[in-house]
LOLO-18307 format. One line per 10 residues: number of its first residue (from 1); their letters; for each residue z, x, y of N, C-alpha, C, O, CB. Coordinates in steps of 0.1 Angstrom, whole numbers, plus 2048, in hexadecimal, padded with zeros to 3 digits. Atoms other than C-alpha are relative to their C-alpha. Glycine has a CB too. Layout:
N
NUM> a> Z:X:Y:Z:X:Y:Z:X:Y:Z:X:Y:Z:X:Y  ...
//
This chain:
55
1> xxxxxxxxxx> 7FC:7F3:7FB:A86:697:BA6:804:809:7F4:80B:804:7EC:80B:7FE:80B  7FA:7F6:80B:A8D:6B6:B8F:80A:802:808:80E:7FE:813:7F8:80D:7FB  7F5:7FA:7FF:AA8:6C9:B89:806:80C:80D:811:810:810:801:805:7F3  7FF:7F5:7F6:AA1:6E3:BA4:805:7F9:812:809:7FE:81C:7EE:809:7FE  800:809:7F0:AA1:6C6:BC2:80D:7FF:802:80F:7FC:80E:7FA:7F0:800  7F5:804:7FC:AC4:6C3:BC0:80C:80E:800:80A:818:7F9:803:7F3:7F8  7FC:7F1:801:AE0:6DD:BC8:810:7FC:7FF:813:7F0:7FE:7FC:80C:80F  7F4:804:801:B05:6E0:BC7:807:802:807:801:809:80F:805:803:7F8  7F8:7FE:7F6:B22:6E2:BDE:7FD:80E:806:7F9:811:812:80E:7FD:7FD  802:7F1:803:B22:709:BD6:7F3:804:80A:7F4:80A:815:7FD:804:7EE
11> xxxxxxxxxx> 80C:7FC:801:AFD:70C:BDA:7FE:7FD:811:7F9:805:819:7F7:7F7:7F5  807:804:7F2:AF9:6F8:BFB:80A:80C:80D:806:811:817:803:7E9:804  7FB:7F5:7F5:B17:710:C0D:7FF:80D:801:804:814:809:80B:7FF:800  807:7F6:801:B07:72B:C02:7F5:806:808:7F3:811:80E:7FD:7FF:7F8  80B:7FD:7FA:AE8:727:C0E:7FD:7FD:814:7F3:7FE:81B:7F6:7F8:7F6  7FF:805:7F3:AF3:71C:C2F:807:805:808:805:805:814:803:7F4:801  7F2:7F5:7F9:B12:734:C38:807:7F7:802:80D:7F9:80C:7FE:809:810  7F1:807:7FD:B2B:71B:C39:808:7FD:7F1:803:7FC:7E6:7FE:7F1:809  7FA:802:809:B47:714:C25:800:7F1:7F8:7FF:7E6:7FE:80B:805:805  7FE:805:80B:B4A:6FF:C04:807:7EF:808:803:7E3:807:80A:80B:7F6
21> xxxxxxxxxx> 7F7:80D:7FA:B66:6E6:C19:7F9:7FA:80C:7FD:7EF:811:810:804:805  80B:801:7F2:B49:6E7:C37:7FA:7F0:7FB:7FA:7E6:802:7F1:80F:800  80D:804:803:B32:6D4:C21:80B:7F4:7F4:805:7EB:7ED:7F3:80E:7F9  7FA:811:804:B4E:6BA:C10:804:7FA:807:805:7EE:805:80B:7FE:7F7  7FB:808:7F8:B5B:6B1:C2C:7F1:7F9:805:7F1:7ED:805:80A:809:80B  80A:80B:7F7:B35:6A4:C3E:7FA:7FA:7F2:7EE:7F7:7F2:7F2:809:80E  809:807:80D:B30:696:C16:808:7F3:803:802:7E8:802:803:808:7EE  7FC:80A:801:B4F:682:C1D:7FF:7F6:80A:802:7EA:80A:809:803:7FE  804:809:7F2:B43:67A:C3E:7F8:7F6:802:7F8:7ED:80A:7FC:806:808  80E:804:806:B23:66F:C2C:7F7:804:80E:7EE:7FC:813:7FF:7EE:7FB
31> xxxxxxxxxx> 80B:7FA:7FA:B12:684:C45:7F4:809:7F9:7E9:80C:7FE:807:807:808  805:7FB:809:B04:693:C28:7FF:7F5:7F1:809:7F2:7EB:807:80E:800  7FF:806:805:AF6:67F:C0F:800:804:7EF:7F7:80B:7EB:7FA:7F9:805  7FD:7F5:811:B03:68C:BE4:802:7F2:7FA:802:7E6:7FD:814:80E:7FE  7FB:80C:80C:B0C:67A:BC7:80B:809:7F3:809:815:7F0:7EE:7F7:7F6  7F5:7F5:80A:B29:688:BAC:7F7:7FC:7F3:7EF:7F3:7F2:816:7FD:7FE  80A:7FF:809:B1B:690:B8C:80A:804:7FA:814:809:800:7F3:806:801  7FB:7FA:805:B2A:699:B69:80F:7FB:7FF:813:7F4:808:7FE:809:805  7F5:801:7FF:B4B:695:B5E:809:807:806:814:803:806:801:800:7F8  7F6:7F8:7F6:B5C:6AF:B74:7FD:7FB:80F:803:800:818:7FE:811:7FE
41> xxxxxxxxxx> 806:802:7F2:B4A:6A0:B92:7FA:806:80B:7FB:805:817:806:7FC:805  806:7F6:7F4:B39:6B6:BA0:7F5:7F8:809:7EE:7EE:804:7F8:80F:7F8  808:803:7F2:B25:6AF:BC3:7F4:805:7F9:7F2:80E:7F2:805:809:810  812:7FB:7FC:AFF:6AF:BC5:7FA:7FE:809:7FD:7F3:80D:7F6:7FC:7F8  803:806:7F7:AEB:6AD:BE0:7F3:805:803:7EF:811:802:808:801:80A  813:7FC:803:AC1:6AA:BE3:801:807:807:80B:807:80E:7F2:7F7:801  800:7F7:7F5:AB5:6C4:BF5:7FA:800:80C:7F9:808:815:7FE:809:7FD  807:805:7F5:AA0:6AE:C0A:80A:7F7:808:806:7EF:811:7F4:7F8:7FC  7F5:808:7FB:AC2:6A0:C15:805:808:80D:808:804:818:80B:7FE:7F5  7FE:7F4:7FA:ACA:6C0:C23:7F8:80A:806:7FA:816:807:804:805:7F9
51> xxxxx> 80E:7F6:7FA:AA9:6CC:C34:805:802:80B:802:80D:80F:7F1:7FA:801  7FF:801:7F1:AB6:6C4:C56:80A:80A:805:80E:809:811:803:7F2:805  7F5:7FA:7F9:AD1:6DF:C58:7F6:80A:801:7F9:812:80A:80E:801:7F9  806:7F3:7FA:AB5:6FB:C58:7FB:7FF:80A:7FB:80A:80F:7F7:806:7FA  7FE:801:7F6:AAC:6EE:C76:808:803:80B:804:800:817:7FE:7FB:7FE
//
């Protein structure tokens, strides 16, 4: 997968209208499946993980 397949906490509540704590809370739920990355830990999450909310 490139670099473009995957997005960030930011990115995914953006493009979705909800908020930032929307989208850690169903990470922690593991309703959403991410992985932390980086030394600051930042969230990633494919974006074929996340297809089903445009539905």
């Amino acid at each position: 997968m490139g670099k473009n397949q995957f997005m960030s906490v930011n990115e995914v509540a953006l493009t979705y209208g909800v908020s930032q704590k929307t989208i850690y809370r169903r990470i922690w739920a593991k309703a959403i499946p991410a992985f932390k990355i980086g030394g600051r830990g930042q969230w990633k999450i494919a974006r074929v993980d996340i297809e089903w909310l445009r539905q």
